[in-house]
mmCIF file of the protein (N, C-alpha, C, O) and its ligand, coordinates in Angstrom:
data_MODEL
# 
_entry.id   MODEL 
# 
loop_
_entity.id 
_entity.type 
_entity.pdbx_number_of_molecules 
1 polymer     1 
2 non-polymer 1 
# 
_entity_poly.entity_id                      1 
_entity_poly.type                           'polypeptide(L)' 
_entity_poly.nstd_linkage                   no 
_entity_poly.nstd_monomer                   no 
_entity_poly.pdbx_seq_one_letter_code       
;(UNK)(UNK)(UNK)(UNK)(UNK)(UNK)(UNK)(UNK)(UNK)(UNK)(UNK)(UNK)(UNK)(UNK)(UNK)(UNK)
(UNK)(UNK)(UNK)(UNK)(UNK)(UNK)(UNK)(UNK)(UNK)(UNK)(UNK)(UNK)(UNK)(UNK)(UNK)(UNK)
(UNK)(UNK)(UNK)(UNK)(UNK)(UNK)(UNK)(UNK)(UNK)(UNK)(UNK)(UNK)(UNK)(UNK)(UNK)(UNK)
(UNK)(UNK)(UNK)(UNK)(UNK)
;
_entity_poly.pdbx_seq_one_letter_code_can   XXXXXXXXXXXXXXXXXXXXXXXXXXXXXXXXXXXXXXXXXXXXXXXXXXXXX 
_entity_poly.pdbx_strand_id                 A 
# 
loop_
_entity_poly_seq.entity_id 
_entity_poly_seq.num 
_entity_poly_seq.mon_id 
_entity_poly_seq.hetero 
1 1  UNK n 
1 2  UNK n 
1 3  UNK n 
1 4  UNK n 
1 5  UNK n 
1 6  UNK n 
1 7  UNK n 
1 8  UNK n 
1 9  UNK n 
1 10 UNK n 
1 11 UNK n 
1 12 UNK n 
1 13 UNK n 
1 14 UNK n 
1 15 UNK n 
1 16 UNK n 
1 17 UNK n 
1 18 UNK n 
1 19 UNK n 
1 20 UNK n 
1 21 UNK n 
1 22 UNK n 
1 23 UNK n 
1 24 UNK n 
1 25 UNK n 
1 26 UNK n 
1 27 UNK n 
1 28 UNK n 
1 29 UNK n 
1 30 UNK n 
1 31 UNK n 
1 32 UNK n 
1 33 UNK n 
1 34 UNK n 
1 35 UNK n 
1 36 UNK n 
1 37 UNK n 
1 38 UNK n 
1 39 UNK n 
1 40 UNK n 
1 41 UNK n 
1 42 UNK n 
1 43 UNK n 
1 44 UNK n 
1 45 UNK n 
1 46 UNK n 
1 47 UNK n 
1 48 UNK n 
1 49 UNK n 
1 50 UNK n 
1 51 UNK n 
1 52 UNK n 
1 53 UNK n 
# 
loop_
_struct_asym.id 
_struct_asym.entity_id 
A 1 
B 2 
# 
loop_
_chem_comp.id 
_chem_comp.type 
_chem_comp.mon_nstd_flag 
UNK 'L-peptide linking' . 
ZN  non-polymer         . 
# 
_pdbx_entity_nonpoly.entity_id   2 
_pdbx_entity_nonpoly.name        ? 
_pdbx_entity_nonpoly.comp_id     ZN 
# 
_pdbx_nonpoly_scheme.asym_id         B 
_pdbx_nonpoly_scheme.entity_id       2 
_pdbx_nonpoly_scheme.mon_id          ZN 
_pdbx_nonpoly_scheme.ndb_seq_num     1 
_pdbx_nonpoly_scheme.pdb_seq_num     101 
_pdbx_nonpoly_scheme.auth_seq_num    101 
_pdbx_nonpoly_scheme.pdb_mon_id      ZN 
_pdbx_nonpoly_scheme.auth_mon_id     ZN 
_pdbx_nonpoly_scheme.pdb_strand_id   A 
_pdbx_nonpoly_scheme.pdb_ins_code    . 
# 
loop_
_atom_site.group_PDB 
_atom_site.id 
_atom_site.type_symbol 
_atom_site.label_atom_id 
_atom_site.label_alt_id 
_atom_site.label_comp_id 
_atom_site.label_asym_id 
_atom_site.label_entity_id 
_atom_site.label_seq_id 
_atom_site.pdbx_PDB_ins_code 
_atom_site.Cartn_x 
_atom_site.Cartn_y 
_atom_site.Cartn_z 
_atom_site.occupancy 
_atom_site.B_iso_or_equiv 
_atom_site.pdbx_formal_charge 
_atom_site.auth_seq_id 
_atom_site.auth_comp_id 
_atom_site.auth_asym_id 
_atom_site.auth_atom_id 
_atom_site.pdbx_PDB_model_num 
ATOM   1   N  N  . UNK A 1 1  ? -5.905  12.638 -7.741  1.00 0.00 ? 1   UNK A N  1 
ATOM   2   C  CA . UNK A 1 1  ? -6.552  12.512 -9.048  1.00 0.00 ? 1   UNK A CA 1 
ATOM   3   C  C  . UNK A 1 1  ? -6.684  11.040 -9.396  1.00 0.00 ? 1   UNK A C  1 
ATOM   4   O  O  . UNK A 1 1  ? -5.810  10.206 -9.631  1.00 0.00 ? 1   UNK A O  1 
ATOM   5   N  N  . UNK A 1 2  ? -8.112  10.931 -9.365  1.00 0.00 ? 2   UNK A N  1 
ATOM   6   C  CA . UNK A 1 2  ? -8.020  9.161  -9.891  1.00 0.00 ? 2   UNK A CA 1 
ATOM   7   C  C  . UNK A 1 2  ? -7.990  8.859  -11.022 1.00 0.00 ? 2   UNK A C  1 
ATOM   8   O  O  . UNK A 1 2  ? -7.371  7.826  -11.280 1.00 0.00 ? 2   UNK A O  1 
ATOM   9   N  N  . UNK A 1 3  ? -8.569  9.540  -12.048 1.00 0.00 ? 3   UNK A N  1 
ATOM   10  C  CA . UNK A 1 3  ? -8.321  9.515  -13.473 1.00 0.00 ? 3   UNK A CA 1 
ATOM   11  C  C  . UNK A 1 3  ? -7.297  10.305 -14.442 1.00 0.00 ? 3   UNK A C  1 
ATOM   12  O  O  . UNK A 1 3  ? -7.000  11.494 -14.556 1.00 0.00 ? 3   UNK A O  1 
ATOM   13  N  N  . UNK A 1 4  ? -6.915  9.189  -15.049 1.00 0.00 ? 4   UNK A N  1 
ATOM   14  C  CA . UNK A 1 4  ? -5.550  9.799  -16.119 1.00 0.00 ? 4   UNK A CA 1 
ATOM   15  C  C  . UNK A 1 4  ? -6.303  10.546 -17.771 1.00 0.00 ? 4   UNK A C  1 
ATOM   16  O  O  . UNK A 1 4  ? -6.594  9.592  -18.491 1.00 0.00 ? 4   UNK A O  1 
ATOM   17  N  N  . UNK A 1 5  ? -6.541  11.474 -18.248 1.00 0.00 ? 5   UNK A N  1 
ATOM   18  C  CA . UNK A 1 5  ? -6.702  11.929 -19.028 1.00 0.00 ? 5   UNK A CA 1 
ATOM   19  C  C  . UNK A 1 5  ? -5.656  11.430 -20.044 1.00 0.00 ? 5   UNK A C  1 
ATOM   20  O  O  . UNK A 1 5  ? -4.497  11.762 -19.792 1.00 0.00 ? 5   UNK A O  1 
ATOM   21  N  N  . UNK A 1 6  ? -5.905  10.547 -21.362 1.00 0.00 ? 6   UNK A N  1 
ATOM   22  C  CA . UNK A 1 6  ? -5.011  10.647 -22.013 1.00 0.00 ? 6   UNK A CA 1 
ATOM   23  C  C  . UNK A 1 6  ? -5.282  11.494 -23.237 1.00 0.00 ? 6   UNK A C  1 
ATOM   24  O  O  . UNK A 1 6  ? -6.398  11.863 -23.602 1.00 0.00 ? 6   UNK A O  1 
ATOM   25  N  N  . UNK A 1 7  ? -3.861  11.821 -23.966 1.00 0.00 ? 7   UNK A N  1 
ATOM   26  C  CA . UNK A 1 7  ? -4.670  12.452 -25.323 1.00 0.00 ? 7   UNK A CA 1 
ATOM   27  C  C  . UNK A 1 7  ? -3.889  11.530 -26.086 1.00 0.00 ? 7   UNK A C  1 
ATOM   28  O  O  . UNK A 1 7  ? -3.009  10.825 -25.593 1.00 0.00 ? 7   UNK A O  1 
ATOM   29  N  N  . UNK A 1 8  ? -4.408  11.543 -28.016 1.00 0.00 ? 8   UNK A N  1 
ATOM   30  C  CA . UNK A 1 8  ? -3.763  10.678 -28.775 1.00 0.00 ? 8   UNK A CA 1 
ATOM   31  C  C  . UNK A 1 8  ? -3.251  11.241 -29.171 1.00 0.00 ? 8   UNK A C  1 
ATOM   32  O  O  . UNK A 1 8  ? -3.903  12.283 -29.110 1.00 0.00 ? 8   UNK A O  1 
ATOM   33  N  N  . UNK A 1 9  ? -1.830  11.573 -29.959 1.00 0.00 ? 9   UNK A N  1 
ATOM   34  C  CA . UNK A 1 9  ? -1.026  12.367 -29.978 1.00 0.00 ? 9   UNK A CA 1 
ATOM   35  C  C  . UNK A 1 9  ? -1.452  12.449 -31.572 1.00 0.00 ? 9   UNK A C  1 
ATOM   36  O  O  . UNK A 1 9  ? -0.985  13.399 -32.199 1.00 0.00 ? 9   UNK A O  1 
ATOM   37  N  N  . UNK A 1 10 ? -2.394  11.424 -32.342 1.00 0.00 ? 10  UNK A N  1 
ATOM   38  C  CA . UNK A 1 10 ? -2.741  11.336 -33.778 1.00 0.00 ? 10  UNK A CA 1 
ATOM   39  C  C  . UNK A 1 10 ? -3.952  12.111 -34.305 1.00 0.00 ? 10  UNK A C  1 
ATOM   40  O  O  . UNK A 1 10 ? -4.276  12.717 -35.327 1.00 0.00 ? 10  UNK A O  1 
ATOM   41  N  N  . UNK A 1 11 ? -4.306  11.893 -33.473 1.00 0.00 ? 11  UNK A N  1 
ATOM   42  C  CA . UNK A 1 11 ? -5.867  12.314 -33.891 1.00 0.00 ? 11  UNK A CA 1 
ATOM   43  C  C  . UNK A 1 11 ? -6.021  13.865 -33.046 1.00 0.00 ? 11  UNK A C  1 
ATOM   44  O  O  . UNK A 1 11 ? -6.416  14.879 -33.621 1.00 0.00 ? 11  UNK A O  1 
ATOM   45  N  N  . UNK A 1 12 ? -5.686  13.829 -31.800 1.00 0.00 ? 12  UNK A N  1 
ATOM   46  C  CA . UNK A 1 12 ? -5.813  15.068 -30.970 1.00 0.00 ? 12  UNK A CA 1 
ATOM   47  C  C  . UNK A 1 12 ? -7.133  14.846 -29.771 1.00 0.00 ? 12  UNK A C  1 
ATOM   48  O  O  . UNK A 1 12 ? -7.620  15.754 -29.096 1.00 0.00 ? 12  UNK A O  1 
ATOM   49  N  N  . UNK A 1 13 ? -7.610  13.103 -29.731 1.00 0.00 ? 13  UNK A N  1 
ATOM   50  C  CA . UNK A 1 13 ? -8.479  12.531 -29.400 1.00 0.00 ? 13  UNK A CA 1 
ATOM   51  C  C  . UNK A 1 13 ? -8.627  12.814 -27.577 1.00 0.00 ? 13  UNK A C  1 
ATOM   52  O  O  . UNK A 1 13 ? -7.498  12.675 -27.107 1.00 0.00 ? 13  UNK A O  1 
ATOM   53  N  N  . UNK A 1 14 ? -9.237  13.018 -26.915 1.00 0.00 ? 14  UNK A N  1 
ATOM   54  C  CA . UNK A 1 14 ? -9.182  12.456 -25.216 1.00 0.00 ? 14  UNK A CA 1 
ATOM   55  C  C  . UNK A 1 14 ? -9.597  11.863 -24.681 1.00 0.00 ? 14  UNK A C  1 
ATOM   56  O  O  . UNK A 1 14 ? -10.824 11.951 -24.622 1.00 0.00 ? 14  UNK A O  1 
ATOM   57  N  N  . UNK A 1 15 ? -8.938  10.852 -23.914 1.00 0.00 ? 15  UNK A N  1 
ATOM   58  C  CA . UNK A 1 15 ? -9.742  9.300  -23.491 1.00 0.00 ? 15  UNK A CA 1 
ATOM   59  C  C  . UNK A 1 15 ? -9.177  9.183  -22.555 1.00 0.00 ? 15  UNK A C  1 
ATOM   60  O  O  . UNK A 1 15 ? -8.322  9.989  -22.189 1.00 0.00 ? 15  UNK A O  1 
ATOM   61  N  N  . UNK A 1 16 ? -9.588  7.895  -21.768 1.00 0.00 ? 16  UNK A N  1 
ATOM   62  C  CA . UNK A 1 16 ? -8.890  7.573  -20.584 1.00 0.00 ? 16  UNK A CA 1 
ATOM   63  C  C  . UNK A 1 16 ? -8.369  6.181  -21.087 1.00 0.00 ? 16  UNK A C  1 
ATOM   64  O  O  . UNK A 1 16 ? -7.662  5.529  -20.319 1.00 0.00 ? 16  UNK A O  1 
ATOM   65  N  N  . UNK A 1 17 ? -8.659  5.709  -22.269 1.00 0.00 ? 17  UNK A N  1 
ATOM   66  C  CA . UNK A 1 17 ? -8.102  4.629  -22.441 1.00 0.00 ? 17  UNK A CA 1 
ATOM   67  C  C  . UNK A 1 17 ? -6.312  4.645  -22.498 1.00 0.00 ? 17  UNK A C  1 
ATOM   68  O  O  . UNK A 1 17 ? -5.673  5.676  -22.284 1.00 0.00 ? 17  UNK A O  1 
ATOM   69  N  N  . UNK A 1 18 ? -5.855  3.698  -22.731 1.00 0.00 ? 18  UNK A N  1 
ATOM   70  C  CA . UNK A 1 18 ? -4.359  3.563  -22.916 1.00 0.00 ? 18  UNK A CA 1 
ATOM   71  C  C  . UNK A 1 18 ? -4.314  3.541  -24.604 1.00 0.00 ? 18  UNK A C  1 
ATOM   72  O  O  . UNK A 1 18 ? -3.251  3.463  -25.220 1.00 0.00 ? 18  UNK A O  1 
ATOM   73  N  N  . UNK A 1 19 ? -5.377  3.607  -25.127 1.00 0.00 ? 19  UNK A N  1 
ATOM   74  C  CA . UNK A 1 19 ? -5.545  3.450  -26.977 1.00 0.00 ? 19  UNK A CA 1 
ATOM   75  C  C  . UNK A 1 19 ? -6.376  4.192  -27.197 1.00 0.00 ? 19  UNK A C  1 
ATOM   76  O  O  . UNK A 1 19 ? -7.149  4.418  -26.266 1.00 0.00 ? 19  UNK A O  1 
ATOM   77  N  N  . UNK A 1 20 ? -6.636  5.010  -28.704 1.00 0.00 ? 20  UNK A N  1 
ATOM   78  C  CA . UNK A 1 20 ? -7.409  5.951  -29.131 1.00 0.00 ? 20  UNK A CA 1 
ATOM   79  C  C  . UNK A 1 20 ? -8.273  5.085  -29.697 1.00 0.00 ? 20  UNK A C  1 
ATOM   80  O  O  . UNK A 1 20 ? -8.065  4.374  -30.681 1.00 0.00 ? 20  UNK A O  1 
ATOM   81  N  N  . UNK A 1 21 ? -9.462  5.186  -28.904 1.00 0.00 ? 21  UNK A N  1 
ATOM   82  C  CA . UNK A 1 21 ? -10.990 4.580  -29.435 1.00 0.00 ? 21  UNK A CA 1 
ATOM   83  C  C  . UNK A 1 21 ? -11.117 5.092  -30.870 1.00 0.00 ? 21  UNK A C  1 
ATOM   84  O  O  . UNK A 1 21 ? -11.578 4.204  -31.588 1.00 0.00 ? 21  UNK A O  1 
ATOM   85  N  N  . UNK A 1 22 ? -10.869 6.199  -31.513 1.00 0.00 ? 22  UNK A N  1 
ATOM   86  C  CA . UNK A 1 22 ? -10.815 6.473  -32.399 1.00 0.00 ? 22  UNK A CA 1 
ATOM   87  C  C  . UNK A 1 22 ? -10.307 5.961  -33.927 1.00 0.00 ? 22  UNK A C  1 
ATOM   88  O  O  . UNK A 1 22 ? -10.911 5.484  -34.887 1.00 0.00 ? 22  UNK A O  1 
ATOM   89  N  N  . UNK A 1 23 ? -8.551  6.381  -33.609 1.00 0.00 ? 23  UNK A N  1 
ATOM   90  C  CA . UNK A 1 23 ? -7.747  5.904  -34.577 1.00 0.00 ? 23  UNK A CA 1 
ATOM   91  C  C  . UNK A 1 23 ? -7.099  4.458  -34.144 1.00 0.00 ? 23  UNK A C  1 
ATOM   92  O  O  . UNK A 1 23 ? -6.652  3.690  -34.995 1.00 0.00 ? 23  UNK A O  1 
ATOM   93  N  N  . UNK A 1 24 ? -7.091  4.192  -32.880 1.00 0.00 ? 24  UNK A N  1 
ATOM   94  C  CA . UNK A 1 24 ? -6.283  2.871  -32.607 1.00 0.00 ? 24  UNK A CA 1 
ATOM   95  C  C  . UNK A 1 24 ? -5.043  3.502  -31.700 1.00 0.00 ? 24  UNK A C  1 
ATOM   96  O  O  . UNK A 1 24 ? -4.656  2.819  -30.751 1.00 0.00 ? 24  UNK A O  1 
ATOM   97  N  N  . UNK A 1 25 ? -4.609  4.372  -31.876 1.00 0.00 ? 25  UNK A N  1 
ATOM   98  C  CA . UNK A 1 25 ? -3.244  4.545  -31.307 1.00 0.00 ? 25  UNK A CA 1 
ATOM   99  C  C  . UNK A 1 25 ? -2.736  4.462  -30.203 1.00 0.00 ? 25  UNK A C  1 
ATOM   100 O  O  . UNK A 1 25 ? -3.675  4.076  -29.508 1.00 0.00 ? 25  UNK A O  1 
ATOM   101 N  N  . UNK A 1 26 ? -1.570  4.600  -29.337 1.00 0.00 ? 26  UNK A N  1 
ATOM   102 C  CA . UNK A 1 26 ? -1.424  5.064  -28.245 1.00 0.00 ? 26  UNK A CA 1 
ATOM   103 C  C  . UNK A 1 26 ? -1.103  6.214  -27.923 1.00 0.00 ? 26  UNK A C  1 
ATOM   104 O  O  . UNK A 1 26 ? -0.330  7.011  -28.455 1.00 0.00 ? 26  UNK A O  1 
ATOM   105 N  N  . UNK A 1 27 ? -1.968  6.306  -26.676 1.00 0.00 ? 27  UNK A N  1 
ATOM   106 C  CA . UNK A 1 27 ? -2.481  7.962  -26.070 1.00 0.00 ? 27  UNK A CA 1 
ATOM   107 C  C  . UNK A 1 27 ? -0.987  8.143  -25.279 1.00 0.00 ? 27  UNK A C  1 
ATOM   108 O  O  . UNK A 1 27 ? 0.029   7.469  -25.108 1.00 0.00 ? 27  UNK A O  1 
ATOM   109 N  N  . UNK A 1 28 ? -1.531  9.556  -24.888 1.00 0.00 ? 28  UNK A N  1 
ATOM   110 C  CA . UNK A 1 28 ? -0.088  9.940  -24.230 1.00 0.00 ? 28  UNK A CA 1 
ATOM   111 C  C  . UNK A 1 28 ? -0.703  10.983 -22.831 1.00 0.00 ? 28  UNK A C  1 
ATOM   112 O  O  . UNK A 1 28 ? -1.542  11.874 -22.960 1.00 0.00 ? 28  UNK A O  1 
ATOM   113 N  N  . UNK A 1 29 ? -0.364  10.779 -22.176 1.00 0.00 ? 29  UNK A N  1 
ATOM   114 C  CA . UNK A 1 29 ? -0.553  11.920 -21.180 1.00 0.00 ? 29  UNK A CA 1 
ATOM   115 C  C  . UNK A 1 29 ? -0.280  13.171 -21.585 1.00 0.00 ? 29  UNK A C  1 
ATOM   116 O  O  . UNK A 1 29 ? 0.890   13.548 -21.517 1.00 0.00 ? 29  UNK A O  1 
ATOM   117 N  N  . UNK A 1 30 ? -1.334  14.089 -22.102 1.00 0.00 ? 30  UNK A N  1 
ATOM   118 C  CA . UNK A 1 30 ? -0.698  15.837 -22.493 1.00 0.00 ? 30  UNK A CA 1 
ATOM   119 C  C  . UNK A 1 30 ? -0.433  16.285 -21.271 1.00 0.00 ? 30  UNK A C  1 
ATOM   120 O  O  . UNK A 1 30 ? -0.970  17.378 -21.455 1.00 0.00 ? 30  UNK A O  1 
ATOM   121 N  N  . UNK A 1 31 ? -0.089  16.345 -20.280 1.00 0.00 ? 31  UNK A N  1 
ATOM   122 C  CA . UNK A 1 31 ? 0.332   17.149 -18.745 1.00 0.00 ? 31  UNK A CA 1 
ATOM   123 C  C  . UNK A 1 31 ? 1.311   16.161 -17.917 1.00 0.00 ? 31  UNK A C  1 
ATOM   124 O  O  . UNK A 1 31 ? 0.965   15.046 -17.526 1.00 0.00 ? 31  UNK A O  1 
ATOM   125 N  N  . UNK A 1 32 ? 2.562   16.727 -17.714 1.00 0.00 ? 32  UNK A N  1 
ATOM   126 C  CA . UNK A 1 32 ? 3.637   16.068 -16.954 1.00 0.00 ? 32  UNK A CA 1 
ATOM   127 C  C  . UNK A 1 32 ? 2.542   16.171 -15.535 1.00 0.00 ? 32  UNK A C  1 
ATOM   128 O  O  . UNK A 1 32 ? 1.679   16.994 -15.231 1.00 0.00 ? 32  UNK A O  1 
ATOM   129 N  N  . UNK A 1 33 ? 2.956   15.149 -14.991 1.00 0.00 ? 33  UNK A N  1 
ATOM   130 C  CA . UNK A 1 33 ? 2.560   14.849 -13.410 1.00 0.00 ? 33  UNK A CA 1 
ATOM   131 C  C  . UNK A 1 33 ? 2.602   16.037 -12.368 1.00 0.00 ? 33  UNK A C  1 
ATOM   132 O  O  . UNK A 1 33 ? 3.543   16.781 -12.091 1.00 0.00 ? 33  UNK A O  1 
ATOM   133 N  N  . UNK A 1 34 ? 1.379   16.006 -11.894 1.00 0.00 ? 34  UNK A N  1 
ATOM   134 C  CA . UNK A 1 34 ? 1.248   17.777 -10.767 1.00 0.00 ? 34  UNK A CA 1 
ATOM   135 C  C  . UNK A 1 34 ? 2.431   17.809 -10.220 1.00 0.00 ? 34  UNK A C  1 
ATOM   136 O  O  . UNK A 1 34 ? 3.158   18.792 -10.363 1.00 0.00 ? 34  UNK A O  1 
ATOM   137 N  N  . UNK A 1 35 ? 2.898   16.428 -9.312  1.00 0.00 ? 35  UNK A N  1 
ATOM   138 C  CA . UNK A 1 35 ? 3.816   16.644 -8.422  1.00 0.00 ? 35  UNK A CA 1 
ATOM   139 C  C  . UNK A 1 35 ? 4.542   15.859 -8.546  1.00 0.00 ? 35  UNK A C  1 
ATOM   140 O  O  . UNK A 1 35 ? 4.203   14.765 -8.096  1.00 0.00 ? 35  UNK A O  1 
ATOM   141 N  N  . UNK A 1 36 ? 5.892   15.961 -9.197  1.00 0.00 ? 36  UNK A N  1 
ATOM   142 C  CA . UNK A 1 36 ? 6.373   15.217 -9.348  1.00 0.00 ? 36  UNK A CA 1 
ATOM   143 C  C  . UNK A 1 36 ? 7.731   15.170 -8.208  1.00 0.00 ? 36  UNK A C  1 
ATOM   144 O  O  . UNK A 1 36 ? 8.348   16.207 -7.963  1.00 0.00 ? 36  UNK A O  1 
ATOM   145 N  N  . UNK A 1 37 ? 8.156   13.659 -7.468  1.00 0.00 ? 37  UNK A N  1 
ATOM   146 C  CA . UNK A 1 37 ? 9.130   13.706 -6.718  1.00 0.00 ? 37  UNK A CA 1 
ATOM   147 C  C  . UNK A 1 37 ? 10.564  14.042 -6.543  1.00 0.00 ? 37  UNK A C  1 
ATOM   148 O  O  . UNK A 1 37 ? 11.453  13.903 -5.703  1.00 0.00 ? 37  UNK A O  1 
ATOM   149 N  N  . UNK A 1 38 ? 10.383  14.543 -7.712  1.00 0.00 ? 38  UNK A N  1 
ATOM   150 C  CA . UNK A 1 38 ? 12.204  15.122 -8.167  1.00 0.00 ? 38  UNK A CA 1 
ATOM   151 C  C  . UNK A 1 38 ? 12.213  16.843 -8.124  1.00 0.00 ? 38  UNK A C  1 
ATOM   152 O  O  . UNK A 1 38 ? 13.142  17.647 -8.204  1.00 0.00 ? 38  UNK A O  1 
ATOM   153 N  N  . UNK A 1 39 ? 10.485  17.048 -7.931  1.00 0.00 ? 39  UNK A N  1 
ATOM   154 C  CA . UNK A 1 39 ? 9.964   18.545 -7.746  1.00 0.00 ? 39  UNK A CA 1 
ATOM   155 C  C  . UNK A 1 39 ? 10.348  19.089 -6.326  1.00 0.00 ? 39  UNK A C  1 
ATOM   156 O  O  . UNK A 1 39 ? 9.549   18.834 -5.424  1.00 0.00 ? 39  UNK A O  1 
ATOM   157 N  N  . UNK A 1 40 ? 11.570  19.871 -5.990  1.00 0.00 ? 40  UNK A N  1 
ATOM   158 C  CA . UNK A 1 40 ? 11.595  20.351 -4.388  1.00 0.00 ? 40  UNK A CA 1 
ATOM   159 C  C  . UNK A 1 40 ? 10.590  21.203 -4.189  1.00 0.00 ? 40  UNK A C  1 
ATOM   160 O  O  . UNK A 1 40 ? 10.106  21.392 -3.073  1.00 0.00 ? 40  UNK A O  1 
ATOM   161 N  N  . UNK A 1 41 ? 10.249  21.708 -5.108  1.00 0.00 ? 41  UNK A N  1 
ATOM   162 C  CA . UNK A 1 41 ? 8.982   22.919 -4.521  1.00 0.00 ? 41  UNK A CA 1 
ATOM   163 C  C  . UNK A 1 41 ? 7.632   22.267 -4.400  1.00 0.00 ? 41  UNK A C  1 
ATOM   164 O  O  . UNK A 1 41 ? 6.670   22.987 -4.134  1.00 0.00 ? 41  UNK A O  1 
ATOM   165 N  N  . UNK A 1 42 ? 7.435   20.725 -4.603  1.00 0.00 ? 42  UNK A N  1 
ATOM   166 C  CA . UNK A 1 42 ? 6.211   20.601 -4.460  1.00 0.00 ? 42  UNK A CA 1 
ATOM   167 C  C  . UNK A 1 42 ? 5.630   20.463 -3.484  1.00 0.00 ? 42  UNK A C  1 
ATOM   168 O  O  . UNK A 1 42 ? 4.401   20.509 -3.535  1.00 0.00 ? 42  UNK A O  1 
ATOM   169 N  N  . UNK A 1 43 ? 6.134   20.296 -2.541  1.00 0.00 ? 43  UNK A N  1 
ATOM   170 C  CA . UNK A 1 43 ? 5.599   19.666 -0.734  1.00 0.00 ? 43  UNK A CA 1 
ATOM   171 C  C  . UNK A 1 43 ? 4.989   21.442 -0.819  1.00 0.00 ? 43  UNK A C  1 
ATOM   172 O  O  . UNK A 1 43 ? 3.918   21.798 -0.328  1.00 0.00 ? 43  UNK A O  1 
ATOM   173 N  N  . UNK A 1 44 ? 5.943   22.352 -1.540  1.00 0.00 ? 44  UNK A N  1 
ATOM   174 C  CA . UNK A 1 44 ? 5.522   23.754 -0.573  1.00 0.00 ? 44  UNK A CA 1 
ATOM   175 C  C  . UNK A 1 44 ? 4.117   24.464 -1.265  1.00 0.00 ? 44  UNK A C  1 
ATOM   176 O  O  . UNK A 1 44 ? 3.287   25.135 -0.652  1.00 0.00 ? 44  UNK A O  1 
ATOM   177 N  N  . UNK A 1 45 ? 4.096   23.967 -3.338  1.00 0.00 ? 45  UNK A N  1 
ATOM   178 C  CA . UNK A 1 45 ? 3.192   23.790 -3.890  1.00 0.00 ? 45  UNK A CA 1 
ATOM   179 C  C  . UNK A 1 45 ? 1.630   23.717 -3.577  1.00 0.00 ? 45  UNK A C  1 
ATOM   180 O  O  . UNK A 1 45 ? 0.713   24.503 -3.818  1.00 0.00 ? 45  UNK A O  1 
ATOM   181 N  N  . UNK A 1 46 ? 1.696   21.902 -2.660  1.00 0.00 ? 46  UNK A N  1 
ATOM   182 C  CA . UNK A 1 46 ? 0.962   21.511 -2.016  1.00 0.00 ? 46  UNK A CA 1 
ATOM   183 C  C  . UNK A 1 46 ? 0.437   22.001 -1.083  1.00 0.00 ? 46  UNK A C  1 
ATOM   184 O  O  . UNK A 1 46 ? -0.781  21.914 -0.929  1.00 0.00 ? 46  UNK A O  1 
ATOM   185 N  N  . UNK A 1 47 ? 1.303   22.694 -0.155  1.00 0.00 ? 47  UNK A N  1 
ATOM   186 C  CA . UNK A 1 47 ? 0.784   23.342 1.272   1.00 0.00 ? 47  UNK A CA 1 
ATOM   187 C  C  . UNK A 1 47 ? 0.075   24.827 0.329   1.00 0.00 ? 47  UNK A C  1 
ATOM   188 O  O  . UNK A 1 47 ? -0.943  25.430 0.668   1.00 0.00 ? 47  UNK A O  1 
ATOM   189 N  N  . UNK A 1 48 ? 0.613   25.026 -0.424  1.00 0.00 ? 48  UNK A N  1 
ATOM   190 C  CA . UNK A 1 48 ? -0.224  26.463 -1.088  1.00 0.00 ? 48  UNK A CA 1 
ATOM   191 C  C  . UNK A 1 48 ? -1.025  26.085 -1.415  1.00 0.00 ? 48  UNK A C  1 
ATOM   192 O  O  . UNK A 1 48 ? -1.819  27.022 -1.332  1.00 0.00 ? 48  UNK A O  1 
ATOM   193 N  N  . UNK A 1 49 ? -1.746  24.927 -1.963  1.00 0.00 ? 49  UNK A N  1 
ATOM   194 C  CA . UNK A 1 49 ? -2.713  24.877 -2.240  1.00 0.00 ? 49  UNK A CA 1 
ATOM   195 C  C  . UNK A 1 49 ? -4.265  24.754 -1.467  1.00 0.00 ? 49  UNK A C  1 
ATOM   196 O  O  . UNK A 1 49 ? -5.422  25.120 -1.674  1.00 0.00 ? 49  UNK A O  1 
ATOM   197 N  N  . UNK A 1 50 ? -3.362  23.871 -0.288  1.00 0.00 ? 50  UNK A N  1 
ATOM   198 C  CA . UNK A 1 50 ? -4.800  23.917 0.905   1.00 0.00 ? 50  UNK A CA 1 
ATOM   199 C  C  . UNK A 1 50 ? -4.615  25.588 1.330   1.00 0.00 ? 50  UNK A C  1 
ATOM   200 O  O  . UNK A 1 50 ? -5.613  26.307 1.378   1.00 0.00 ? 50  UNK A O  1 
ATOM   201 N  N  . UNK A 1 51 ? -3.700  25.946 1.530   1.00 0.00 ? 51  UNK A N  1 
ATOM   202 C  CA . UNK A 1 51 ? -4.029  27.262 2.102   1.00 0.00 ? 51  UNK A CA 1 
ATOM   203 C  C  . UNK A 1 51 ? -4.817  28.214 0.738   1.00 0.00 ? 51  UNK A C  1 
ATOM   204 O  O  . UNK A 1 51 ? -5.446  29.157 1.219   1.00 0.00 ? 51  UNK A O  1 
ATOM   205 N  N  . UNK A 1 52 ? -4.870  28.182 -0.197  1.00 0.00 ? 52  UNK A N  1 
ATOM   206 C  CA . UNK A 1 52 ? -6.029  28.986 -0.989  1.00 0.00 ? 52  UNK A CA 1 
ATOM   207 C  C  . UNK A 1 52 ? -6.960  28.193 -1.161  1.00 0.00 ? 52  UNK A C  1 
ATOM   208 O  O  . UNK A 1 52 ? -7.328  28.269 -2.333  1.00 0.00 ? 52  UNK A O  1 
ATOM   209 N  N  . UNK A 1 53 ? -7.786  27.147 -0.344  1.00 0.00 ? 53  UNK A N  1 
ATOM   210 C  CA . UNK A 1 53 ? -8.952  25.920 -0.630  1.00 0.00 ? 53  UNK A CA 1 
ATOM   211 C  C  . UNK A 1 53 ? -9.650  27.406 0.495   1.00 0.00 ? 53  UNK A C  1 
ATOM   212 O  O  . UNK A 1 53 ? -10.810 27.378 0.906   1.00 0.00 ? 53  UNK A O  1 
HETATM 213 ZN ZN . ZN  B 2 .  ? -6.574  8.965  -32.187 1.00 0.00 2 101 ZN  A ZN 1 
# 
């Protein structure tokens, strides 16, 4: 994923900026990271996923 979706946690705004074009604020990532490395199930996650592509 090359782009980070942020949301503003003020407004309810979605940007990719690191600030809400909107209100000014700082955005927040609404979605913890797909895979995160502290995730043991993700390597197996991953392999599920090419296998339903
Ligand atoms: Zn905002």
């Amino acid at each position: 994923m090359k782009s980070k979706i942020m949301k503003c946690g003020v407004c309810g705004e979605y940007t990719l900026e690191a600030v809400c074009g909107k209100c000014g604020n700082v955005t927040k990532n609404p979605k913890p990271p797909r895979f995160s490395p502290k995730d043991p199930y993700g390597k197996y996650r991953r392999m599920m996923k090419i296998w339903t592509r």
